[in-house]
N, C-alpha and C positions, 0 to 999 in steps of 0.2 A: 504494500500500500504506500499512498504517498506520505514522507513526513507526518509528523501534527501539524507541524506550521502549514501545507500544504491542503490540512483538513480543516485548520479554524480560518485559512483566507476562501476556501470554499462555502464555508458556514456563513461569515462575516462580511464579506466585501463582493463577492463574484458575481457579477451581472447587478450590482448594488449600483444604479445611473443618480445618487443620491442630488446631486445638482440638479436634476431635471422636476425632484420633486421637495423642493427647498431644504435640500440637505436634513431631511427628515433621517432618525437613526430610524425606524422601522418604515418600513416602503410603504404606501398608501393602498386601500383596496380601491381599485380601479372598478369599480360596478357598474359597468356603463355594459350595455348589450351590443353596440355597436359603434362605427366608428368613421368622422368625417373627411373628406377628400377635399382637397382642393383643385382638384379637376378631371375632367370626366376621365383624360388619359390615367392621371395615377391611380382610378377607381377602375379603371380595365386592367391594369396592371395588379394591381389585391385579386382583380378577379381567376387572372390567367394562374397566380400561385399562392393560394390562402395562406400559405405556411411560410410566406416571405414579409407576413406583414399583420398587422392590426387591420380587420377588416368587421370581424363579427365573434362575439365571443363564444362560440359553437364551437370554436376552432382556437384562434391561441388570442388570449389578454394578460396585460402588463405584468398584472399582482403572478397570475399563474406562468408566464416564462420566466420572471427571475427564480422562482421555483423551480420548473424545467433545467433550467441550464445550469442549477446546483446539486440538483440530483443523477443529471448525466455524467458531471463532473465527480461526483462521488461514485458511481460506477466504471469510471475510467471511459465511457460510451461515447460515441461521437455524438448522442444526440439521445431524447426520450420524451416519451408524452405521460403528460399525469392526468389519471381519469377518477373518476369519482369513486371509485370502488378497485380493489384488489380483482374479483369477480370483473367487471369491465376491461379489465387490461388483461386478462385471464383469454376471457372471451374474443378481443380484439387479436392478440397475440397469436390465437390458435388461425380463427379464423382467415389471418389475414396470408396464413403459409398452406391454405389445403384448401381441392376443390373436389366437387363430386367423385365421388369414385378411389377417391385416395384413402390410404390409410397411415395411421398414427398408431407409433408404439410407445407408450406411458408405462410408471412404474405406479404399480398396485396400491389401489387407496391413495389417490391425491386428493386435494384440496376438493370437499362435499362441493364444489362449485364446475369444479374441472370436470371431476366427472360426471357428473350431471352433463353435462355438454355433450361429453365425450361417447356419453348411455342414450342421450332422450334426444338431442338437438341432435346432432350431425349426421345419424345413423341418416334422418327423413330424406337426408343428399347422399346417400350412399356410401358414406365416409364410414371406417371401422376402425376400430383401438382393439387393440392386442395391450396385457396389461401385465407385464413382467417383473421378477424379483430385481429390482435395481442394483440389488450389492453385489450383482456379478455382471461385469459388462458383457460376459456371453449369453446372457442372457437377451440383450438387446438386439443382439447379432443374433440369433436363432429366430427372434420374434422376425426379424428386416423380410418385407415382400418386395417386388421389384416395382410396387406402387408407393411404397413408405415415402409420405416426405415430412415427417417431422418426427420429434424425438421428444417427449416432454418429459421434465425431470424434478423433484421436487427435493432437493438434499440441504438438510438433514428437512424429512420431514415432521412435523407439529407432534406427533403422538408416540412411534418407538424412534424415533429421529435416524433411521435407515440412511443411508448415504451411498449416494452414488461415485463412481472413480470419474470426476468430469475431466480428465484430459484424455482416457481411455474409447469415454464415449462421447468427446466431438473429434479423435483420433476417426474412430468408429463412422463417424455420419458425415465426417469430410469425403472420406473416401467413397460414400454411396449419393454425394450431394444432394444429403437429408440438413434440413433448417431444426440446429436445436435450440430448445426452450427450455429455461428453470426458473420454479418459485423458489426466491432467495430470499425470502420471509424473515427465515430464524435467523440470519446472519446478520443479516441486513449489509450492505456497499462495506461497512469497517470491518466487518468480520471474515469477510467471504467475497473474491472478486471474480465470478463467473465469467465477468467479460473478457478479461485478463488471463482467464485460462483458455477461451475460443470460442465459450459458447456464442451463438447468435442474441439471441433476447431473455435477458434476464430481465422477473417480475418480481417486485416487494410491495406487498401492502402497505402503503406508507402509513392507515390504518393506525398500526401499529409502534414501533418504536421510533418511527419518524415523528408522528403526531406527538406521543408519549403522555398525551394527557386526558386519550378515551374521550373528545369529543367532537370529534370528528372523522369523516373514510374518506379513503384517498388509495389510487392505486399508480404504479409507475412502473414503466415498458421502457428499457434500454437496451441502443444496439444501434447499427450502422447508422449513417443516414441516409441512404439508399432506403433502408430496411427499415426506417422512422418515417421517411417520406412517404412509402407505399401505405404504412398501416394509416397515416395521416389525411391521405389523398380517399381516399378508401373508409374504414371501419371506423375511424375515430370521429368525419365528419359526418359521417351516416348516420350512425346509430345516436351520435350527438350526447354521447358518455362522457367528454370532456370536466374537466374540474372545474368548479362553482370560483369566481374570484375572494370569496369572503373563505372558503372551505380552503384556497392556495394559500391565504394568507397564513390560517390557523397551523397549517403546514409546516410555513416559515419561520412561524415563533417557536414548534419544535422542534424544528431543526435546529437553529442555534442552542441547545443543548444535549443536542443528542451523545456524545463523546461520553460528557457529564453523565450522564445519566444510565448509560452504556458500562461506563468503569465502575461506578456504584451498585448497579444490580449485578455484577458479574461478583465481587465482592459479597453482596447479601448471601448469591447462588451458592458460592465454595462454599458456605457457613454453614447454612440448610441444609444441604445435598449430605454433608459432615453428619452432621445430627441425624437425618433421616439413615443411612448409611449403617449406625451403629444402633439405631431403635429395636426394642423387640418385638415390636410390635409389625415390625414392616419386613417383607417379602425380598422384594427389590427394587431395585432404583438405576432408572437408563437416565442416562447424560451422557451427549457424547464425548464429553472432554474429562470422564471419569475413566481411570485406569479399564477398568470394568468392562466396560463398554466394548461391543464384541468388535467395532470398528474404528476402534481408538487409535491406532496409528496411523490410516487414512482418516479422521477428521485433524488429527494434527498438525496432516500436511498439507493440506487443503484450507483450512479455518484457523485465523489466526485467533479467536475465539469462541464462543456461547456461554449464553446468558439467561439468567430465568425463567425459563419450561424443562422443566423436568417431567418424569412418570413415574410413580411407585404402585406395586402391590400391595396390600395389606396379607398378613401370614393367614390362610384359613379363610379370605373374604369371599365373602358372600354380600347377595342385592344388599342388606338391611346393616351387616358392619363396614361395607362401604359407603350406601347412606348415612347412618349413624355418625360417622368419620365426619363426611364432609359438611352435614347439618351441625354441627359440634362446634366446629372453627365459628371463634368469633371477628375473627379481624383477614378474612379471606371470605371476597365474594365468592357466590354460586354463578359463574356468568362465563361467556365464551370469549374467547379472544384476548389478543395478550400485550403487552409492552408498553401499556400507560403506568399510572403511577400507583395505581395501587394493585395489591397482593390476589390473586385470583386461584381458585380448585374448580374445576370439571371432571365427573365422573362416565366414562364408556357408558355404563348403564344409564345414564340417564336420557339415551337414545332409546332404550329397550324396552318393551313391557314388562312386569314384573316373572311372568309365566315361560318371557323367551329365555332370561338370566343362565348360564350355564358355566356354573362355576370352571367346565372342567377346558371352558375358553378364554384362555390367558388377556384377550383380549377385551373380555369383558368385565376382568379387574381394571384394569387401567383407570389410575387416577391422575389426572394431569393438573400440577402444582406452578403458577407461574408468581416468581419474588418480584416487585415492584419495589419503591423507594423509603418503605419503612425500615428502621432501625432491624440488623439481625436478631435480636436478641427479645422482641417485641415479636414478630415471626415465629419466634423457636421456640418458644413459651404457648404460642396459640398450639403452635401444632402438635407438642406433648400433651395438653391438656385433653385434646381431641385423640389423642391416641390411645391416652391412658383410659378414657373411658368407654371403649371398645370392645 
């Protein structure tokens, strides 16, 4: 990755045109829906390349490019669009690399959003997914049809944080010129540089640790600009999923702390993960940056960290002491979604009905534990107390 200094002038200054907006320190939201010409010529010209210009905010506004061109920058990417939603750049992403009759090979259980897509939407156009164990890139190679044109990857993903070998498999999809794709979620640009390893379009819910303060969604597609132009020309002004100018801003105020708040929850995580670890009451516990962890030497080399989502077992669990557990926690919401500021528990089962529960599928223990910006010790205390009474 680049420097720090590299990462607080991307934070801090980059595409920052402060003069233009009376040297204000936070940039203005630009609310305006559209945008006036001073002559019919330069209003042919916005029209001939929306993506050269202020023309209609469908497509790109002020507040929303200095956004743009700091999150590209933090992907190392020539270029990226920010859409309203993680799921929108999902959808944009896929769509914009396959057509009728093609087929995409994914790794098993992505993002409830992807597949969905990849199940109910694309099949109507003839499109098929093949859905492989990602931890072996022959696996991807076995799935490859001589119709494959994409590759979707999700590493580490949200729940056993599996991990794929990404210089193996865009090695892999250079050579059959397949367009690959990854949700780079858990890492986010500091932790993890997909673009930098080859992949084509890398996606991050910015959602999440970008925003950091759960009040707002946001999604971001980086990659060429060939490869940003077409999705731009195309899916992003179509579907008109583009980012809200008050949503880029909310964006902008957390990105300027994201490092911050990055190196603090990675700290809370080792403490937890600690204590969880030596509990007797607990099973097991996936992090990928725990010794433990069946692919710890590949996220080592790959991920210069991870941060607050974790997964543990309880010893013996069942529907009702994994209920129990997570109703117990008094200082961890019951809620989805991760990397604001406060401390969040999600249970597998709480997808399930009570009658489907099978204990004897390891996946339907799964408790997924994400640390936000509370003191460790404040944390560590909830969750003994919830443990001990189980």
């Amino acid at each position: 990755m680049s420097p720090l200094k590299d990462i607080s002038y991307i934070i801090n200054e980059l595409a920052e045109d402060r003069e233009s907006y009376f040297n204000a320190i936070a940039p203005p939201i630009m609310q305006s829906s559209n945008f006036a010409f001073k002559s019919i010529a330069a209003l042919r010209t916005a029209f001939e390349d929306e993506m050269g210009g202020y023309l209609y905010s469908r497509g790109l506004n002020p507040t929303g490019d200095i956004l743009r061109k700091k999150l590209a920058a933090l992907d190392q990417a020539e270029d990226c669009l920010v859409f309203g939603s993680g799921a929108a750049a999902i959808f944009a992403g896929v769509l914009a690399n396959v057509k009728a009759g093609d087929h995409i090979v994914s790794v098993k259980s992505p993002y409830t959003w992807a597949q969905k897509m990849f199940d109910v939407i694309l099949p109507r156009f003839g499109i098929t997914t093949t859905y492989v164990d990602g931890t072996d890139t022959k696996n991807f190679e076995a799935a490859l049809k001589p119709y494959t044109t994409l590759i979707y990857l999700e590493s580490p993903n949200s729940w056993t944080f599996a991990i794929q070998d990404l210089k193996e498999v865009v090695a892999l999809a250079k050579a059959h010129n397949i367009v690959t794709m990854i949700d780079n979620s858990y890492c986010t640009p500091i932790y993890q540089r997909p673009i930098a390893l080859g992949i084509d379009l890398s996606m991050q819910t910015a959602t999440k640790y970008i925003s950091g303060h759960s009040d707002t969604l946001g999604g971001v597609l980086s990659g060429s600009h060939i490869m940003i132009k077409k999705i731009f020309d195309s899916e992003y002004l179509n579907v008109g999923s583009g980012i809200s100018p008050f949503n880029a801003w909310l964006l902008l105020r957390g990105l300027r702390t994201l490092p911050a708040r990055l190196e603090r929850i990675t700290v809370t995580t080792k403490k937890v993960l600690e204590f969880l670890k030596t509990h007797p009451k607990i099973d097991k516990v996936l992090f990928p940056l725990d010794a433990s962890f069946p692919q710890y030497q590949l996220a080592r080399t790959q991920m210069d960290g991870a941060c607050g989502l974790m997964t543990i077992t309880l010893k013996n669990g069942t529907m009702e002491s994994i209920t129990r557990f997570c109703e117990s926690l008094r200082h961890f919401f019951i809620a989805v979604s991760w990397g604001g500021h406060e401390s969040l528990v999600i249970p597998k089962c709480a997808g399930l009905l009570p009658g489907d529960f099978d204990k004897d599928n390891i996946e339907h223990q799964y408790i997924r534990i994400y640390t936000g910006l509370e003191e460790p010790t404040y944390l560590i205390d909830d969750l003994n107390q919830a443990l001990n009474g189980i």
